[in-house]
ROSE-4610 file (N, C-alpha, C; in Angstrom, 1 decimal, always signed):
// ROSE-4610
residu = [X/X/X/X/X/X/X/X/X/X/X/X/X/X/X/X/X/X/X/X/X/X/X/X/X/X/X/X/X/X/X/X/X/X/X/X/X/X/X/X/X/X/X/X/X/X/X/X/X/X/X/X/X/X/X/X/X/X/X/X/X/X/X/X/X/X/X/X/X/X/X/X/X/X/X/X/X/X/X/X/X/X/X/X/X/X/X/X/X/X/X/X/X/X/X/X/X/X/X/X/X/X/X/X/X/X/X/X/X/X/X/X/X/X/X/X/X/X/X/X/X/X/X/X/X/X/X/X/X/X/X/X/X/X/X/X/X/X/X/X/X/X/X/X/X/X/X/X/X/X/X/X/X/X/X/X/X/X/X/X/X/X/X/X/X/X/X/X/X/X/X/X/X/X/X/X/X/X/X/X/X/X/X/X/X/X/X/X/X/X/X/X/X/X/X/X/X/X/X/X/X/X/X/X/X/X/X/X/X/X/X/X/X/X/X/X/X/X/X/X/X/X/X/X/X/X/X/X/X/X/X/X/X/X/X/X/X/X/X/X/X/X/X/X/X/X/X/X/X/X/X/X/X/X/X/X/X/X/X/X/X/X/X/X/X/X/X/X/X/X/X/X/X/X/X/X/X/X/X/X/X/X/X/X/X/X/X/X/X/X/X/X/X/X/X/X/X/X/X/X/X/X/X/X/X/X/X/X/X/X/X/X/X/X/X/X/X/X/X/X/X/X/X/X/X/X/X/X/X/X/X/X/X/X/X/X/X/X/X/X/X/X/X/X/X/X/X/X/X/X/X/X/X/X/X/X/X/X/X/X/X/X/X/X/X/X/X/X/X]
num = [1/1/1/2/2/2/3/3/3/4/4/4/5/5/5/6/6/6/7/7/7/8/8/8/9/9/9/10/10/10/11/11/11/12/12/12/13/13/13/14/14/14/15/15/15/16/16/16/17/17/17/18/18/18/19/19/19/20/20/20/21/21/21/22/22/22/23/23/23/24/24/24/25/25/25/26/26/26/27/27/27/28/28/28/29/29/29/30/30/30/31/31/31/32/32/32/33/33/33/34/34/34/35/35/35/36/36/36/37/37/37/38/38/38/39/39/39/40/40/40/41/41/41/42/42/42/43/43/43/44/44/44/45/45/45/46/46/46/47/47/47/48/48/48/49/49/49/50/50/50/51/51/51/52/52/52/53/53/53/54/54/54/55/55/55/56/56/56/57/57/57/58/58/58/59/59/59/60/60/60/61/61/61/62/62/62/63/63/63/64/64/64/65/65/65/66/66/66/67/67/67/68/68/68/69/69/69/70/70/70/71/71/71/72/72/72/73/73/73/74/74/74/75/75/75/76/76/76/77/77/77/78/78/78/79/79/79/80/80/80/81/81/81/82/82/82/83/83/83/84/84/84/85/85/85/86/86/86/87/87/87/88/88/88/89/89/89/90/90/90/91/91/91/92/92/92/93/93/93/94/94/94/95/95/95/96/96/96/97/97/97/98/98/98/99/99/99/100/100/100/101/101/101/102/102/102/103/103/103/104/104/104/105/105/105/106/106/106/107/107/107/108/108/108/109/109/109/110/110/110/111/111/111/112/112/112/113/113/113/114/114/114/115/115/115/116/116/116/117/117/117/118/118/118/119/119/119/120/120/120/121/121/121/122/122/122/123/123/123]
x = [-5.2/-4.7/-5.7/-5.6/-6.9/-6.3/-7.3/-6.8/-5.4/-5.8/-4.6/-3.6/-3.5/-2.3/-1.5/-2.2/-1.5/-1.0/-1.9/-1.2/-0.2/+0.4/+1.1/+2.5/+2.2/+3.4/+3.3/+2.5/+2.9/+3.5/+3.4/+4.2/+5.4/+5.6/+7.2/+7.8/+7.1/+8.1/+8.2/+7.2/+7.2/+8.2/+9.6/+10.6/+11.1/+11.2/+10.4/+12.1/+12.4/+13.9/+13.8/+15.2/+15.7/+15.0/+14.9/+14.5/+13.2/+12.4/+10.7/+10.4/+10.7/+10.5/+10.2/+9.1/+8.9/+9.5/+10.1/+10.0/+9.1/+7.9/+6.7/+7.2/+7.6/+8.2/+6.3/+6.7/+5.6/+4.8/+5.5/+4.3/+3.6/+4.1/+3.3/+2.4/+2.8/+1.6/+0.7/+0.8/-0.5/-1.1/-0.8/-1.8/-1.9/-1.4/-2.1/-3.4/-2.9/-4.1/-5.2/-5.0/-6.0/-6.7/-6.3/-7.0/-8.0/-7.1/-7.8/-8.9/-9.1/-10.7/-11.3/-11.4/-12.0/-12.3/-11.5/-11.9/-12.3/-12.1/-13.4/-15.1/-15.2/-16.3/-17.7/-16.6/-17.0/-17.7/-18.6/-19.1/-18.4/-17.1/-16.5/-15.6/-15.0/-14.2/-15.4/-16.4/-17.6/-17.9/-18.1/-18.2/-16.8/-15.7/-14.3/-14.5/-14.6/-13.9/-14.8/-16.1/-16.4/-16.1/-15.2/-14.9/-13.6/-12.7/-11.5/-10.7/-9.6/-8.8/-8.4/-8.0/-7.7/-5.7/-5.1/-3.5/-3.7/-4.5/-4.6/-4.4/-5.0/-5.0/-3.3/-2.7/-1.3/-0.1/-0.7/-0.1/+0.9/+1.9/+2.9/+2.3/+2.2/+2.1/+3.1/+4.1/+4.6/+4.6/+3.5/+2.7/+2.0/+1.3/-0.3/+0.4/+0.8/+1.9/+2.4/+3.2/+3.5/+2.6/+1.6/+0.5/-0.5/-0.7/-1.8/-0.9/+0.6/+1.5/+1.3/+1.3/+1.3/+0.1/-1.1/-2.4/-2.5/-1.9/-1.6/-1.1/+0.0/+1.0/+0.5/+0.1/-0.4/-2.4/-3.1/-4.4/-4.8/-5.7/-6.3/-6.9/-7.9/-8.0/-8.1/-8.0/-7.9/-9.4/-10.0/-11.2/-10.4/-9.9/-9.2/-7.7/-7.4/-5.7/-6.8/-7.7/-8.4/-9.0/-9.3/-10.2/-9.2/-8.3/-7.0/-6.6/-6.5/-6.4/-7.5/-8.6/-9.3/-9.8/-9.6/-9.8/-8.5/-7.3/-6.0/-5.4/-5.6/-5.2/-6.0/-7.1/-7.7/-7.3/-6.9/-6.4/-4.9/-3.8/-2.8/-2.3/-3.4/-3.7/-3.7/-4.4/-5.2/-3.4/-2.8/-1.5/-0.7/-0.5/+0.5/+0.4/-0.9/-1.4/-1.1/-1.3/-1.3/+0.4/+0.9/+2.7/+3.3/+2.8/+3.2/+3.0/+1.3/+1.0/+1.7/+2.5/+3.3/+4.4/+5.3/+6.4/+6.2/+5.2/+5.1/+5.5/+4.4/+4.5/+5.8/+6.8/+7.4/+8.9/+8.7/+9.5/+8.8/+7.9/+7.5/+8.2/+8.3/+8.8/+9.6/+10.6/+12.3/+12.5/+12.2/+11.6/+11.6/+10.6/+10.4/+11.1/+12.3/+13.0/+14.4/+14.7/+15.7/+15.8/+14.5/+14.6/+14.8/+14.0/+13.9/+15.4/+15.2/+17.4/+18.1/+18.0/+18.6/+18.6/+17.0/+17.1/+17.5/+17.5/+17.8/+19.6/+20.0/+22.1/+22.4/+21.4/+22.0/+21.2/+20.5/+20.5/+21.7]
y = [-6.7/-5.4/-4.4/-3.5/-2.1/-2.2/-1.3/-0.5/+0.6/+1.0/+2.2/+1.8/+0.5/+0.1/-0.6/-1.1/-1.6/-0.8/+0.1/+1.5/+1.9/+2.3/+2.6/+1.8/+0.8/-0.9/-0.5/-0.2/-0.2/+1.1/+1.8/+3.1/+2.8/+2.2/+2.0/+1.0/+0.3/-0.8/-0.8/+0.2/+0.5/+1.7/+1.7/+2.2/+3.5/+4.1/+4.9/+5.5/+5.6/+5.8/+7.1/+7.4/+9.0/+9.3/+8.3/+8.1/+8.1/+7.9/+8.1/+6.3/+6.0/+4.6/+3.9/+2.6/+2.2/+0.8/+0.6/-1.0/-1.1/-2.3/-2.6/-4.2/-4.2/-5.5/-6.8/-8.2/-9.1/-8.6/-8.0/-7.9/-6.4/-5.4/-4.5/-4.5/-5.6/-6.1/-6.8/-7.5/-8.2/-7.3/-6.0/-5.2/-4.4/-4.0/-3.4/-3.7/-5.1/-6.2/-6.3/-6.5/-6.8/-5.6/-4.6/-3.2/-2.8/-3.2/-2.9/-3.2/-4.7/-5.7/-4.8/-4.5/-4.1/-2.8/-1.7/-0.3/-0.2/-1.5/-1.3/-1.2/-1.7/-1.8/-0.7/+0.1/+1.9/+2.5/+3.2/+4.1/+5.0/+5.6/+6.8/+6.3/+5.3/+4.6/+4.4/+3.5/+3.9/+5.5/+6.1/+7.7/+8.3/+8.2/+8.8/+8.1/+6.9/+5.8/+6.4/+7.2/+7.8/+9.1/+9.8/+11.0/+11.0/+9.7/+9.7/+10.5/+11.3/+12.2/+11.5/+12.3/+11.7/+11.1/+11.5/+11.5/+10.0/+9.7/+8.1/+7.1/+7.5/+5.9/+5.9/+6.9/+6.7/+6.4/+6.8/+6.8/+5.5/+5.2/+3.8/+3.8/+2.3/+2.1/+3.2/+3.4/+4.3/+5.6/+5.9/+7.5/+7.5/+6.5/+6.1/+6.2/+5.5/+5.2/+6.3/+7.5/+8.9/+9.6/+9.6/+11.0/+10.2/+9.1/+8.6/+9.2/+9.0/+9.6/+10.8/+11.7/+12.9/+13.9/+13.0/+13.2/+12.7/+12.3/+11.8/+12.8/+13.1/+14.0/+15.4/+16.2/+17.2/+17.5/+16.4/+16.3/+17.4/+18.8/+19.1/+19.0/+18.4/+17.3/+16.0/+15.6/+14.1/+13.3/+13.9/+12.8/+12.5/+14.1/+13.7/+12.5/+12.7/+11.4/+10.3/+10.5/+8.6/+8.8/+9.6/+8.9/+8.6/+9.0/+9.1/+7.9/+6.8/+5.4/+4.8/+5.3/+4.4/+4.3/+5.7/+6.2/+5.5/+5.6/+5.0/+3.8/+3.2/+1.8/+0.6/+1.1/-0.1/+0.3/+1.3/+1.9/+1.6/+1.6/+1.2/-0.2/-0.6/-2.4/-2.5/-2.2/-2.7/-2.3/-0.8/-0.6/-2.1/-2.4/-2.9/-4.3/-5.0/-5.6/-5.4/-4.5/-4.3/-4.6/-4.1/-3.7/-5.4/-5.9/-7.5/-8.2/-7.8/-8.5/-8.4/-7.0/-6.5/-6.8/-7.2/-7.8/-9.2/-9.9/-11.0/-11.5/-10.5/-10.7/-10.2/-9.2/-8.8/-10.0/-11.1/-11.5/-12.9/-13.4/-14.0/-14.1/-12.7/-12.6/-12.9/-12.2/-12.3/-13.8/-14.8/-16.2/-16.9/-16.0/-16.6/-16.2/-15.2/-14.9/-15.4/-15.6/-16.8/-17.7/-18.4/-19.7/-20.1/-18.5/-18.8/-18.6/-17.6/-17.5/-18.5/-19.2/-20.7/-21.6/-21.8/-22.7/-22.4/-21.0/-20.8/-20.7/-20.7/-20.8/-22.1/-22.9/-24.4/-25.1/-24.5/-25.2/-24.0]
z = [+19.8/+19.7/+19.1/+19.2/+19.0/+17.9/+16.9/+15.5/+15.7/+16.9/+17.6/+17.0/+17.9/+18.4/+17.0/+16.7/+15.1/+14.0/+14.0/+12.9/+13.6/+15.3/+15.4/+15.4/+15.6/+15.0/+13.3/+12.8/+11.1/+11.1/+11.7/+11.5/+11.7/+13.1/+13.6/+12.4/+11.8/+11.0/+9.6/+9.4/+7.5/+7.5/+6.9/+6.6/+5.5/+5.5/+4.1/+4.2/+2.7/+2.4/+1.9/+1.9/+1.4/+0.0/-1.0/-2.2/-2.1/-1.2/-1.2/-1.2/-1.2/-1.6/+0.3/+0.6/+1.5/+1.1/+2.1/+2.7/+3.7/+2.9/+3.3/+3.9/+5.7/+5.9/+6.0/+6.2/+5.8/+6.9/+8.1/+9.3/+9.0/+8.4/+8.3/+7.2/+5.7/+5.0/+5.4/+6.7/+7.8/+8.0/+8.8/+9.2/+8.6/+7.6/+6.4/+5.9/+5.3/+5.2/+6.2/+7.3/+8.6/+8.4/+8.7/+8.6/+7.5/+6.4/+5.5/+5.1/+4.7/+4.9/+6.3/+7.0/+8.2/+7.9/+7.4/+6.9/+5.8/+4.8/+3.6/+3.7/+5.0/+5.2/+5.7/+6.0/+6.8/+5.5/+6.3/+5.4/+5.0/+5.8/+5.8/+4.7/+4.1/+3.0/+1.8/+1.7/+0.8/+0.0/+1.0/+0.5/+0.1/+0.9/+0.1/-1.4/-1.3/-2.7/-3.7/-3.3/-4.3/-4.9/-3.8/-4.4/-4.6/-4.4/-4.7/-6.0/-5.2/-6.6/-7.5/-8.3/-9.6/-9.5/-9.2/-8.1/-7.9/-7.2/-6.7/-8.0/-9.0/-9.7/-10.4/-10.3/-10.5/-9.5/-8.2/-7.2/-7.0/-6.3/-5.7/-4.3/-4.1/-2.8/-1.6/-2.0/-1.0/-1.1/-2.2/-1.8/-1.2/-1.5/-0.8/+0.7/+1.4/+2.4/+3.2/+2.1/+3.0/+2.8/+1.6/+2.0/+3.6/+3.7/+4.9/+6.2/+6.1/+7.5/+7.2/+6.4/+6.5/+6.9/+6.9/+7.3/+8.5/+8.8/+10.4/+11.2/+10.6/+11.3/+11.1/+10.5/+10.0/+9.8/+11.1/+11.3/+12.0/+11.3/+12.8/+13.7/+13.8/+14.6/+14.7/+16.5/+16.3/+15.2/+14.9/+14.4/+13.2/+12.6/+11.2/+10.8/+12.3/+12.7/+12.0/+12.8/+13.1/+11.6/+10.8/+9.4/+8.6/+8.7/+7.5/+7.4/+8.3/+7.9/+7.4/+8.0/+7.2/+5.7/+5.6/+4.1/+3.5/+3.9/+3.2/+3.0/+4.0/+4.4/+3.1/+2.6/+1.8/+0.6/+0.1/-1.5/-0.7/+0.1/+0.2/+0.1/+0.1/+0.5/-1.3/-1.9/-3.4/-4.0/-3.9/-4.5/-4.1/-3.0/-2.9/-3.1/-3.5/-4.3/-5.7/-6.8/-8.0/-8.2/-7.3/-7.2/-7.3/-6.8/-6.4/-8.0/-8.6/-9.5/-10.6/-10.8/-11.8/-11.7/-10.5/-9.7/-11.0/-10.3/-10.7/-12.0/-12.9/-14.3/-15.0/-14.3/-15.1/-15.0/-13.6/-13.2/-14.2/-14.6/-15.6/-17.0/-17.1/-18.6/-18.3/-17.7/-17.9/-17.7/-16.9/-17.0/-18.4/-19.0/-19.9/-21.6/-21.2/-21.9/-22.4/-21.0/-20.4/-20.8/-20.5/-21.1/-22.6/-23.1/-24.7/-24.9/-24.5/-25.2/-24.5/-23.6/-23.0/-24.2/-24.8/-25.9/-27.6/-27.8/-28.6/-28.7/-27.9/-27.8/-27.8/-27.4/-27.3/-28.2/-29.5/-30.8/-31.8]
């Protein structure tokens, strides 16, 4: 499949709710992923990553997510449709990465909260 053609499958299948919030399903985290190792490597991503706003390092994966659609949708020209993934897709990739690791750890604690208060009621 082209690059085209994949962003426009992630468009159709990443879900974006009334609340702003995306459901990022596992096939649109493939090509998110896919894409993104591949548009890290542009110079046109190199040079953005250096002038990257300041908005980004606070950003949720599903900002990152509707500002790249909205750059899409609202490009004046086509060159600008086509850079807007590439510039997005690999900071979309890293969020929804960071989102998972904090998923992880926070599902850790409560783990390990549980268990403590498990053992502390049953002495």
């Amino acid at each position: 499949m082209s690059d085209k053609d994949l962003i426009i499958e992630l468009l159709g299948i990443a879900e974006v709710a009334e609340d702003g919030t995306v459901d990022f399903t596992d096939r649109a985290k493939e090509i998110i992923e896919e894409l993104a190792k591949k548009y890290r490597k542009t110079p046109i991503y190199k040079q953005a990553k250096k002038e990257t706003p300041e908005w980004v390092s606070t950003a949720t994966a599903a900002e990152i997510y509707i500002q790249m659609c909205d750059r899409i949708v609202n490009a004046t020209t086509t060159a600008h449709m086509l850079i807007a993934p590439k510039i997005l897709l690999p900071i979309l990739w890293e969020k929804i990465q960071e989102e998972k690791e904090k998923q992880t750890a926070a599902g850790q604690e409560i783990d390990t909260e549980t268990a403590e208060g498990g053992l502390q009621s049953a002495t």
